[in-house]
C-alpha positions in Angstrom: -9.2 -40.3 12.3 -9.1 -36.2 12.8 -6.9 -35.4 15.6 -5.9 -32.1 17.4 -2.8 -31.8 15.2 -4.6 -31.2 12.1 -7.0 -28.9 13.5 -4.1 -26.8 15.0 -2.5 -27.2 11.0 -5.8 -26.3 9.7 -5.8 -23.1 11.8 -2.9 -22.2 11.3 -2.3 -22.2 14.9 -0.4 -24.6 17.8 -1.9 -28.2 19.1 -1.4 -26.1 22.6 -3.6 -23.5 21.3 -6.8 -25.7 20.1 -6.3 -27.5 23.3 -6.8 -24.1 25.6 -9.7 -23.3 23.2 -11.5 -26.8 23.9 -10.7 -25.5 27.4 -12.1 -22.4 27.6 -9.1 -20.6 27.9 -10.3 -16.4 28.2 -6.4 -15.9 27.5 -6.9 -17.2 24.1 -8.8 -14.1 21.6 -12.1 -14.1 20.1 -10.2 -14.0 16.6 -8.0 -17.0 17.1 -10.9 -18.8 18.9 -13.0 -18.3 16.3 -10.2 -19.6 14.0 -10.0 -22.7 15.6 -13.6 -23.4 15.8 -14.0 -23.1 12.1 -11.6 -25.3 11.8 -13.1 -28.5 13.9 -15.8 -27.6 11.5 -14.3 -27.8 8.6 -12.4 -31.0 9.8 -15.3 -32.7 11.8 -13.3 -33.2 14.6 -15.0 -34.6 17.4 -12.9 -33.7 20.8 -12.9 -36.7 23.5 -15.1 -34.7 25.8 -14.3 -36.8 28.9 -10.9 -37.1 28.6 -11.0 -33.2 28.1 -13.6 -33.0 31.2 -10.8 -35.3 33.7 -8.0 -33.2 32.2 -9.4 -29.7 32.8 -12.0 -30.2 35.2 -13.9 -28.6 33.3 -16.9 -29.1 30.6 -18.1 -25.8 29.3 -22.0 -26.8 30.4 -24.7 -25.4 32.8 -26.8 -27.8 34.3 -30.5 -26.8 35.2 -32.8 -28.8 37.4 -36.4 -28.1 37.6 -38.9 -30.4 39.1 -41.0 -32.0 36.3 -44.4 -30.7 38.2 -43.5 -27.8 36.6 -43.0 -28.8 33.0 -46.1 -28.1 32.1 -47.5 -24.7 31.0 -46.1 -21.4 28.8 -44.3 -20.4 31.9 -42.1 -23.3 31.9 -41.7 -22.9 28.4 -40.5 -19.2 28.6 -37.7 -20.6 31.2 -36.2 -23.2 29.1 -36.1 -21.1 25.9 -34.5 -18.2 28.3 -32.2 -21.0 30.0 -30.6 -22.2 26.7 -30.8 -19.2 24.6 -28.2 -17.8 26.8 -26.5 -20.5 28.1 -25.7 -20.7 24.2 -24.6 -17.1 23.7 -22.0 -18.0 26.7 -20.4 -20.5 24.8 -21.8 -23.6 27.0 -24.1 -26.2 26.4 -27.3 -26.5 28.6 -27.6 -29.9 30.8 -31.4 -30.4 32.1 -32.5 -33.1 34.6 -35.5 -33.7 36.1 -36.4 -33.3 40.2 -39.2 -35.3 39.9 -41.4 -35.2 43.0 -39.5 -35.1 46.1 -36.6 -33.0 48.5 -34.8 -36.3 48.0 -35.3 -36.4 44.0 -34.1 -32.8 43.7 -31.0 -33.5 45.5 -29.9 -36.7 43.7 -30.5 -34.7 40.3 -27.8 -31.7 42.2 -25.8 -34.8 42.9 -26.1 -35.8 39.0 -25.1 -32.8 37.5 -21.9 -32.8 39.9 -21.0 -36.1 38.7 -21.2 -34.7 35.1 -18.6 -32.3 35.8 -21.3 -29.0 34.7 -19.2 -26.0 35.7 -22.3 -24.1 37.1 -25.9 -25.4 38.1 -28.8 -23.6 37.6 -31.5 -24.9 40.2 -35.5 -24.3 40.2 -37.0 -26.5 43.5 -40.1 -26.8 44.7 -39.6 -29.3 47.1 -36.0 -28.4 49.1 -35.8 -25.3 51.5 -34.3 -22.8 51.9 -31.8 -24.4 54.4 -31.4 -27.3 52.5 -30.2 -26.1 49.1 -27.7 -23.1 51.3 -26.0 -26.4 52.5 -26.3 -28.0 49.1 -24.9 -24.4 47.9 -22.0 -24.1 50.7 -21.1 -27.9 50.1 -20.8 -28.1 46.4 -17.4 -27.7 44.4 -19.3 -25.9 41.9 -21.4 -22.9 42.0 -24.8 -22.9 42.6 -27.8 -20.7 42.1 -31.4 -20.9 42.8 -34.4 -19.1 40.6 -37.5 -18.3 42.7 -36.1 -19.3 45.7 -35.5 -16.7 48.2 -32.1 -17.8 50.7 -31.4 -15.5 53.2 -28.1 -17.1 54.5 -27.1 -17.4 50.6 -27.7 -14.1 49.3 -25.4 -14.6 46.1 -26.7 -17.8 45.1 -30.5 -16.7 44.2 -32.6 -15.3 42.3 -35.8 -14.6 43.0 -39.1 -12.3 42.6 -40.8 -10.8 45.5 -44.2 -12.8 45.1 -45.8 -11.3 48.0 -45.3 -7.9 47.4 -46.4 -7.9 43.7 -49.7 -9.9 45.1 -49.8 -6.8 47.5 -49.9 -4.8 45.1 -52.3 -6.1 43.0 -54.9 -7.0 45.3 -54.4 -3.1 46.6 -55.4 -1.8 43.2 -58.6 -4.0 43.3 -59.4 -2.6 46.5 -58.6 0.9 45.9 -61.0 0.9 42.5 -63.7 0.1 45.1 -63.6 -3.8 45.3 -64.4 -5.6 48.8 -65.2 -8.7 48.3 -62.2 -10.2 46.2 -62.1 -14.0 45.5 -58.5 -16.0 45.5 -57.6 -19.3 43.8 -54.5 -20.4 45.2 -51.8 -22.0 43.3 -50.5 -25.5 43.6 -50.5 -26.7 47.3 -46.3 -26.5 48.9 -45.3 -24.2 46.2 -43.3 -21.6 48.1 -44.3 -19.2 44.7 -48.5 -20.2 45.6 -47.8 -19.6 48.9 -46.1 -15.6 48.9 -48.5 -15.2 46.3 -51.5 -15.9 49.0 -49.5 -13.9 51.7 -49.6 -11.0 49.6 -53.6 -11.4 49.5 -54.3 -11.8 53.0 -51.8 -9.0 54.0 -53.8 -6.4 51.4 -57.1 -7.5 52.9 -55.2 -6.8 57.0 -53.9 -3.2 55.6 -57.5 -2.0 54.2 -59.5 -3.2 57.4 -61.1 -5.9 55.0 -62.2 -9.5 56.8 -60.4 -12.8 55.7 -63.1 -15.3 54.8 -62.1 -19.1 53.5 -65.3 -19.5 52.1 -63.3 -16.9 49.0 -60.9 -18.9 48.7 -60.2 -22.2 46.3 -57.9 -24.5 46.1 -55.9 -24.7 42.4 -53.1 -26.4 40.7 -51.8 -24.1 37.8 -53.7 -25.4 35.1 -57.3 -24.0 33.3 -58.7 -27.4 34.3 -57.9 -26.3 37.9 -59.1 -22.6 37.2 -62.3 -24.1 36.1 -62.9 -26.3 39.2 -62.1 -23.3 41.6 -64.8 -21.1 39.8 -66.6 -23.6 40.1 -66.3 -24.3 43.9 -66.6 -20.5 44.4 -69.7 -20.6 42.9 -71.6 -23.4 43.8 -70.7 -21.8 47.8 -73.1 -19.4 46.5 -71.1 -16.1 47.8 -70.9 -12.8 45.7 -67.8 -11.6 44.9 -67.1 -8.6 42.4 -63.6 -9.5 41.8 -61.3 -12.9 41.7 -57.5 -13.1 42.0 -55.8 -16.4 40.6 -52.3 -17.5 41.2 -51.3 -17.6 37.5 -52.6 -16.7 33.9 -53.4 -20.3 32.9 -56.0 -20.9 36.4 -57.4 -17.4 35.3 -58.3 -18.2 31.8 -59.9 -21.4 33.0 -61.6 -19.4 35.5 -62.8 -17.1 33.2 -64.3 -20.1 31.0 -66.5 -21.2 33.6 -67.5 -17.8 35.1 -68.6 -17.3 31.5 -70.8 -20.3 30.7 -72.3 -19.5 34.2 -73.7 -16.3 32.8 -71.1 -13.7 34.8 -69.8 -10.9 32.7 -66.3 -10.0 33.1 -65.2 -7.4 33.8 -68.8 -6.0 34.7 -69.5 -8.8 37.3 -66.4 -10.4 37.8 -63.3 -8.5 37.5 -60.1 -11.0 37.0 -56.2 -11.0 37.7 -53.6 -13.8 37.0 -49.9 -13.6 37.4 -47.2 -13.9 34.7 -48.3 -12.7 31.4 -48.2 -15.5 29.2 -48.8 -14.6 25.5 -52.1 -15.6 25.4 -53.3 -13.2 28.1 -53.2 -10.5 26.0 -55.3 -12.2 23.0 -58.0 -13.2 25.2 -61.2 -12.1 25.0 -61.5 -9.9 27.4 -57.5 -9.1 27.2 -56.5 -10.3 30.9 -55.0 -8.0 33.9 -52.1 -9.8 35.2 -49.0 -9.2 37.1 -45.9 -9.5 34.3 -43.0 -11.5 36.1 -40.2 -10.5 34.3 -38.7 -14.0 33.3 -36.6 -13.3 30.7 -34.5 -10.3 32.6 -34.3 -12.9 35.7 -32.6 -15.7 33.8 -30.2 -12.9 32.2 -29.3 -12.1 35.8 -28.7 -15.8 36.7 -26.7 -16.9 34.0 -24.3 -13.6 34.2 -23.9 -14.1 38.3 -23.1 -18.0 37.5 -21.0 -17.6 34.8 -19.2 -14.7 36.9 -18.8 -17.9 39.9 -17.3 -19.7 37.7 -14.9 -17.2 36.6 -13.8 -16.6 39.9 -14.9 -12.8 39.8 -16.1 -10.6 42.3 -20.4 -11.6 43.3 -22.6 -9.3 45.2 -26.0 -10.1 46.6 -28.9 -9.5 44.1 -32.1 -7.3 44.7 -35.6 -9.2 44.2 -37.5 -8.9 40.9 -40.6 -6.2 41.1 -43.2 -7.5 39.4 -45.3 -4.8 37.4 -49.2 -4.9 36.9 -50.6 -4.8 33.3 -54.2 -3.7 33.0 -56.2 -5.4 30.4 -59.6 -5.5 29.7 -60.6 -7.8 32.2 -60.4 -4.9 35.4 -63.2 -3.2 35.8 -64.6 -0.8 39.1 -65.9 -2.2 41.7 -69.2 -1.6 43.7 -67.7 0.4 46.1 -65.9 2.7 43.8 
């Protein structure tokens, strides 16, 4: 059996030194480190991770829960890849568990990832507040930070984008390029995202002296298939509108599907936003307006303000994400222009 002594003979280096490089050790330098590591390599050592974990209460991992309601989908995708891509270039291995479908479910998976010993925890909810994961936050041994989740009373432990606003915005350009009566499907029911999202709508409409009307409004769940049934719905209510808003990329496409077979030209009918630039917004036929939520440069943020938690170093509160409004083919003017 390989043991510590002959990677530290190997390396040319002291069985005290491999075992503060197993441990993370910053005192140890990136030249002996990498020493060493060539070394278990080179001698397939395998450490015994939990008796390393018990000793230095530590495990060099990152957990990350995310409910699975929001597995599905490119945006999702974009997260993960993000997530581990870094959490590799940080040295530390990337623990995912699942929140399922419930406050409860997401807290038990927080609870799961504690019992692992992860020195830092990513968390994406959907179903715990904003109360509820700042106690979570306050009570933990470990850090903890939040993506998407705005907590006032935790400032340092989130990251988030400022949904409403960007909506704002968006909805604002529609209406200033002479559109009035502006469509909304609204992403999946008790998602705080779906819901700033729709805040930002309505408070565009207030600010331009434009009417609220339900009868513009439909009901969607993030996927095509639900962009497809909303269209659908806003249709068959028979009410014209020159211009449609959707929660995200994928309910826009699908919108755009069915908006299509019904005969209604976009953008000369029917102009069209989503939200979040997937890839395949910018292939589509026409090439989709949409709100780019910077995804990427958040999870950079995240894992540079954890990994500074857990290295005990100085943490200030972080600034929302702007999100920044792509125009694509799909915008058009509208009859009031």
């Amino acid at each position: 059996m390989i043991t510590m002594l002959d990677v530290a003979n190997k390396a040319g280096v002291s069985k005290a030194t491999v075992s503060r490089v197993l441990a993370g050790n910053s005192y140890v330098s990136k030249t002996t480190r990498d020493r060493v590591f060539k070394a278990i390599e080179e001698t397939g050592y395998r450490p015994n991770l939990l008796a390393r974990n018990l000793a230095t209460s530590k495990s060099q991992s990152i957990g990350l829960m995310v409910s699975n309601t929001l597995y599905n989908g490119p945006y999702f995708t974009e997260l993960l890849f993000q997530t581990a891509t870094l959490t590799e270039s940080y040295g530390r291995q990337l623990v995912l568990v699942d929140g399922k479908h419930s406050a409860e479910e997401e807290r038990q998976a927080i609870e799961f990832l504690l019992d692992l010993r992860c020195d830092g925890i990513i968390v994406y909810p959907r179903f715990l507040n904003a109360d509820e994961l700042t106690a979570i936050i306050e009570s933990s041994p470990k850090p903890i930070i939040a993506v998407n989740r705005r907590l006032e009373n935790s400032p340092q432990h989130c990251v988030y984008a400022d949904h409403q606003q960007y909506s704002f915005n968006a909805v604002s350009h529609l209406i200033n390029r002479g559109h009035r009566d502006i469509a909304f499907i609204r992403g999946l029911a008790g998602s705080p995202s779906a819901d700033s999202r729709f805040r930002g709508y309505k408070i565009a409409l207030e600010k331009y002296g434009i009417d609220y009307r339900e009868q513009y409004i439909a009901e969607g769940g993030w996927t095509p298939r639900s962009g497809i049934d909303a269209a659908k719905i806003l249709l068959d209510r028979g009410i014209t509108f020159s211009a449609l808003v959707a929660s995200n990329d994928d309910m826009a496409l699908g919108a755009a599907n069915h908006l299509h077979a019904m005969g209604k030209r976009i953008p000369q009918d029917v102009s069209l936003i989503g939200f979040d630039d997937i890839s395949m917004a910018s292939y589509f036929i026409p090439s989709l307006s949409t709100v780019r939520v910077p995804v990427a440069e958040m999870i950079e943020t995240t894992l540079k303000q954890l990994v500074d938690m857990m290295d005990g170093k100085p943490i200030d509160a972080l600034q929302p994400f702007p999100g920044e409004l792509i125009i694509r083919d799909s915008l058009g003017p509208g009859p009031y222009a």
